[in-house]
TITORTI-910193 format. One record per atom (N, C-alpha, C, O): x, y, z; residue in three letters. Coordinates in steps of 0.02 Angstrom, whole numbers, plus 32768, in hexadecimal, padded with zeros to 4 digits. Example, Ala and Ser with C-alpha at 12.3 -4.5 7.8 and 13.67 -1.06 7.14 Angstrom:
<pts>
82947EE48186Ala82677F1F8186Ala82947F5B8186Ala82C87F5A81A7Ala82827F908162Ser82AC7FCB8165Ser82858002818ASer829E80398192Ser
</pts>
This chain:
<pts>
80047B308022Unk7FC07B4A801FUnk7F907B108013Unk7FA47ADA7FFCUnk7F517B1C8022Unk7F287AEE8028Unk7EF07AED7FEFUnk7EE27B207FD0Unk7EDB7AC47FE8Unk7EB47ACE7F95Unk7E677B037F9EUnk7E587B2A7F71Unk7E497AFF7FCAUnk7E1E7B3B7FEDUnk7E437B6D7FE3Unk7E387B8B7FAFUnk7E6A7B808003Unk7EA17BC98004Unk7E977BED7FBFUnk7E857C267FB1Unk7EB37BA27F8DUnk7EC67BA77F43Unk7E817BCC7F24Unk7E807BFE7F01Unk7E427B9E7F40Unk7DFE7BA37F2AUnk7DF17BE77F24Unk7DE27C047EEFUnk7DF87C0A7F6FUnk7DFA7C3F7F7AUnk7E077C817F49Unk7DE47CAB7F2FUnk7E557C6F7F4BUnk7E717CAF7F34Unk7E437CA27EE9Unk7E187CCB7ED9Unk7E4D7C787ECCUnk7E267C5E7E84Unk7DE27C807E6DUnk7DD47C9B7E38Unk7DC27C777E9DUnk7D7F7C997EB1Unk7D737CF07EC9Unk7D3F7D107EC6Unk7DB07D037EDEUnk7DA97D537EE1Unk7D777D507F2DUnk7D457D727F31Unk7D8C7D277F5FUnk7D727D297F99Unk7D947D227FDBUnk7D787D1A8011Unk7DF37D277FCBUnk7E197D1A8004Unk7E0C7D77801DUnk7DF97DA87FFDUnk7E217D6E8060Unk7E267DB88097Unk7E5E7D9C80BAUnk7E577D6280CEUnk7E907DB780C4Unk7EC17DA280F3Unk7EB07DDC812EUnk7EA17E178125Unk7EB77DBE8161Unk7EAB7E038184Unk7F027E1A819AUnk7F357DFA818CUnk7F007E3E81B0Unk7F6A7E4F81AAUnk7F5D7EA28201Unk7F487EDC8202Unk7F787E718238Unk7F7E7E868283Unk7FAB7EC48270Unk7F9B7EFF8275Unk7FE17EAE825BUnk80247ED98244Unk80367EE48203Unk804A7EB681DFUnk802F7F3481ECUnk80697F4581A7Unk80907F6F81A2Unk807D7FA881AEUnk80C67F648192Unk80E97F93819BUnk81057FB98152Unk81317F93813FUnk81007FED8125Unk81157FFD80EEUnk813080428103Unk81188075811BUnk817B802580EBUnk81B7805C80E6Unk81DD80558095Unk81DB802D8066Unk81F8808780A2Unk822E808F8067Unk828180A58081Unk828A80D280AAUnk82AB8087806AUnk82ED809A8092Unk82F080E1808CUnk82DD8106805EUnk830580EA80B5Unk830F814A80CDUnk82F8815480CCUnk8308818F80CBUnk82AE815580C9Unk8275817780ABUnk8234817E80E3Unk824C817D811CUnk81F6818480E4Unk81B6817180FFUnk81BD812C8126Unk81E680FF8124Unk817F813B814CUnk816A80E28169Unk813980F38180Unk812B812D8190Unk810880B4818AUnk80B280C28185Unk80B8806381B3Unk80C3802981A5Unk80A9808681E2Unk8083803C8214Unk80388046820EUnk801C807C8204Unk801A800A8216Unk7FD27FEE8231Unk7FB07FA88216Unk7FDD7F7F821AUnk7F877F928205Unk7F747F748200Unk7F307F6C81C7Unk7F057F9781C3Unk7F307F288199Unk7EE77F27816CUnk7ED57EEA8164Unk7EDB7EBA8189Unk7EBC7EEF812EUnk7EA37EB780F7Unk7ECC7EBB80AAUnk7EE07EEA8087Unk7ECD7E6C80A2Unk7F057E63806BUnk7EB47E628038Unk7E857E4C8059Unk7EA87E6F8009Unk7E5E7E4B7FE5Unk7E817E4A7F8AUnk7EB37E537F67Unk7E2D7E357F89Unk7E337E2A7F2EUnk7E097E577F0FUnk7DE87E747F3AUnk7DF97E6C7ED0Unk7DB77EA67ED2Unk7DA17E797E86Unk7DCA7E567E68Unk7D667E7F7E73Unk7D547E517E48Unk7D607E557E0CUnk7D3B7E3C7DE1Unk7D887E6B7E03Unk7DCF7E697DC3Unk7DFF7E3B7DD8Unk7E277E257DAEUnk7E007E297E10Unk7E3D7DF87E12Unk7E797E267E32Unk7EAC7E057E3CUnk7E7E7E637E43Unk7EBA7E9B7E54Unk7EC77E8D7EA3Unk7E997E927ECCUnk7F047E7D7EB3Unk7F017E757EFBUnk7F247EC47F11Unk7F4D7EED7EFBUnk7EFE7EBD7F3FUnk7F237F0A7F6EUnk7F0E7F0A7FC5Unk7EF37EDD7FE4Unk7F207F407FD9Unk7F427F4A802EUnk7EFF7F728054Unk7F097FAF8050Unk7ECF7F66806FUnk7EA27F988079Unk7ECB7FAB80BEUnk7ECF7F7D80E7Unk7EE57FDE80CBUnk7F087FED810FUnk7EF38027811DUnk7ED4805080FCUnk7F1180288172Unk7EF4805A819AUnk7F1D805C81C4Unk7F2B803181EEUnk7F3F80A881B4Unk7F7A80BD81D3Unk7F7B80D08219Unk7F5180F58231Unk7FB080B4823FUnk7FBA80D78296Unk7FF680F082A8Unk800D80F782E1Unk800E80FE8274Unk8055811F828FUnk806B812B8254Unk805B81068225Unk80A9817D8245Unk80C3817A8203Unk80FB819C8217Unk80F281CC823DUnk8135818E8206Unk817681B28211Unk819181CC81CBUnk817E81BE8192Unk81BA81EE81DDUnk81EC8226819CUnk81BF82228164Unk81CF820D812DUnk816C8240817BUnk8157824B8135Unk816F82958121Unk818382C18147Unk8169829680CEUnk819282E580BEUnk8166831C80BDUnk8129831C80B5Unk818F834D80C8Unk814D838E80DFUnk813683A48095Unk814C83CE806DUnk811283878094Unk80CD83AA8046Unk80998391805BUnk8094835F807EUnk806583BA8043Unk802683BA8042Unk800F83848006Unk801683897FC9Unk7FF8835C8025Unk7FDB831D8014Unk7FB0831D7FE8Unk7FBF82FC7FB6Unk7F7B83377FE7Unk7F2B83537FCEUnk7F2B83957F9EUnk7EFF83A27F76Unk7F5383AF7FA7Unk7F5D83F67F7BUnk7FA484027F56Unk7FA984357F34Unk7FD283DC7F5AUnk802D83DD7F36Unk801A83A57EE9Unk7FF683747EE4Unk803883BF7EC5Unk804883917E9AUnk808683807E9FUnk80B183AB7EA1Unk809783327EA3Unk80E083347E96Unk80F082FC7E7DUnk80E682C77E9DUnk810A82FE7E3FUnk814D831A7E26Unk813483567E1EUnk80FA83527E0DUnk814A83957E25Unk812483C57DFBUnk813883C87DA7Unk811583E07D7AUnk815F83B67DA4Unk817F83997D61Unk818C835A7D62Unk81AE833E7D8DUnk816683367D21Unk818282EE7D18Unk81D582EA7CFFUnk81FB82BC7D10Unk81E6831F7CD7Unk8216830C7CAAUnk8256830B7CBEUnk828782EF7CA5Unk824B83417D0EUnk829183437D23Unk829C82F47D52Unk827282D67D74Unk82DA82E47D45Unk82F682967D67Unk82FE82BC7DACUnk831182957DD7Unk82F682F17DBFUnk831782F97E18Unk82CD82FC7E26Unk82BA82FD7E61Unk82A682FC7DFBUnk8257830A7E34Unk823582BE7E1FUnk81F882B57E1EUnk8267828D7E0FUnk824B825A7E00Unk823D82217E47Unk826D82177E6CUnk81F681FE7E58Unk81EB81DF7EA5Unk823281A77E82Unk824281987E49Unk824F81967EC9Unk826A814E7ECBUnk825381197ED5Unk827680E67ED4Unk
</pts>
């Protein structure tokens, strides 16, 4: 890396831009498309993405399910 780069991230002003992402989980979901890697002015890095394709997502309602519906049980626990 280059000391600009360094400057950058230091400064809370790198954007990576990112053509391709791909986030899966074994057996599980997968979510293609493409974003921005950024910083937010806390210093927190995260994925601004924008999805174009999603396979073996699970059938629940996204916006209206709670789930776990129970925390306590270990079988409704995410992996």
């Amino acid at each position: 890396m280059n000391e600009r780069f360094t400057d950058d991230v230091r400064n809370k002003k790198i954007e990576l831009n990112c053509t391709e992402i791909l986030i899966y989980q074994n057996k599980g979901m997968c979510l293609k498309g493409y974003g921005k890697i950024k910083i937010n002015s806390v210093g927190t890095i995260y994925l601004d993405f924008i999805c174009q394709s999603a396979y073996n997502l699970p059938e629940i309602e996204f916006f209206s399910t709670k789930y776990p519906k129970n925390d306590l049980i270990a079988e409704q626990v995410l992996i």
